[in-house]
N, C-alpha and C positions, 0 to 999 in steps of 0.2 A: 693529180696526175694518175697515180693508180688506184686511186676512189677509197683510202682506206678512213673509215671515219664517217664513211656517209653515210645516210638512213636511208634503204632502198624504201622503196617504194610496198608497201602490200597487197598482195592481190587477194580480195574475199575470198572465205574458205568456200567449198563447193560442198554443200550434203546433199549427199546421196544417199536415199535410202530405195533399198528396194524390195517390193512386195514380192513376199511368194505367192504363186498360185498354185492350188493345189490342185490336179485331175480329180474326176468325179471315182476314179478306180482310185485313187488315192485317200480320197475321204475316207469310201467306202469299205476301204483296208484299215484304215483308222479305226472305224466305230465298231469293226468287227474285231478288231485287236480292244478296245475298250472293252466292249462288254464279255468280254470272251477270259478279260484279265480279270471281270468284277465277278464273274463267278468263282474262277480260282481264287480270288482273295479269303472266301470263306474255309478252303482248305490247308491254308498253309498259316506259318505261325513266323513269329520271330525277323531273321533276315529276308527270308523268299518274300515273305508281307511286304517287305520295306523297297524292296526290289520294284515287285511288283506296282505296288504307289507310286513308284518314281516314274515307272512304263505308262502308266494309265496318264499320271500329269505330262511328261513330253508329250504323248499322243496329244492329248488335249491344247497343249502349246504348240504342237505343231498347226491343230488343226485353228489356231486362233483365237481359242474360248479362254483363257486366260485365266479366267476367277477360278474354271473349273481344277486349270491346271495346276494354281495357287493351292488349291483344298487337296490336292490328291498328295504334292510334293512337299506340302507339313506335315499331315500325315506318315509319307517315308520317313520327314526327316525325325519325327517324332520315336518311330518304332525304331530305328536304328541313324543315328548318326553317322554320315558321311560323306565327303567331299566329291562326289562324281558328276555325272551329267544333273542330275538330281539338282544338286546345291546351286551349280553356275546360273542353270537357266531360273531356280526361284531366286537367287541373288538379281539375276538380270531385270527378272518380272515386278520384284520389290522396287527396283531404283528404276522402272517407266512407271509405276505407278507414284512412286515420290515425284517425279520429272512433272508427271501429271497436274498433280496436289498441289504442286509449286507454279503450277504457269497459271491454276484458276484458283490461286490464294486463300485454300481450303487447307487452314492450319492444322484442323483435327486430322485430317486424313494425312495431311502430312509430319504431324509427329505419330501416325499409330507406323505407318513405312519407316520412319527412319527408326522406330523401338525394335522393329522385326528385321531392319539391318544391324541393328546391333544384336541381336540373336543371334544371327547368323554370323556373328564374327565372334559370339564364343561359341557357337557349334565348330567354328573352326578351329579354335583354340585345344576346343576338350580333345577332337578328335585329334590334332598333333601333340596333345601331350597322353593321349591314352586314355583317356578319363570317359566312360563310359556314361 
């Protein structure tokens, strides 16, 4: 009478993913903000470094290159630990490329992602407990 108890019905989930497309002024703001940051890299030491690492891999992630973006944001996270835009999107990049490794059954690739998420879950550790 009032349906309780009954198993409705499921309807398939819907993915959606959607591509950015980037403008050609958009690139080009990109790659002039990369190399523009790889100069400054050689001047500054410490946090600005880690900063900076983190700016050049977003660029790179934004612009698509991924590996590149990978190599600049361990870097950051190397020179200074911490949780910002930095950490989410190489947290993100780690687990598409586990997603990867797991849909073409390429076990080595996918235990070296899932050792590099668990890194990243004591980088997040050290940094909410202080530990340098």
């Amino acid at each position: 009478m009032f349906g309780f108890g009954k198993k409705k019905a499921k309807e398939p989930k819907k993915v959606v993913t959607e591509e950015i497309v980037l403008t050609v002024e958009r690139k080009e703001e990109l790659f002039r903000l990369i190399s523009l940051k790889k100069e400054e890299l050689n001047q500054v030491t410490g946090e600005k470094q880690a900063k900076i690492y983190e700016e050049i891999g977003l660029a790179f992630h934004e612009l698509g290159e991924d590996d590149n973006a990978i190599g600049f944001l361990e870097k950051g996270i190397q020179v200074k630990k911490s949780l910002g835009n930095g950490y989410k999107t190489l947290l993100k990049l780690y687990n598409q490329k586990r997603a990867e490794a797991a849909k073409e059954n390429d076990e080595e690739t996918l235990q070296i992602y899932l050792k590099k998420m668990d890194q990243m879950l004591q980088v997040s550790k050290d940094v909410t407990r202080g530990v340098r």
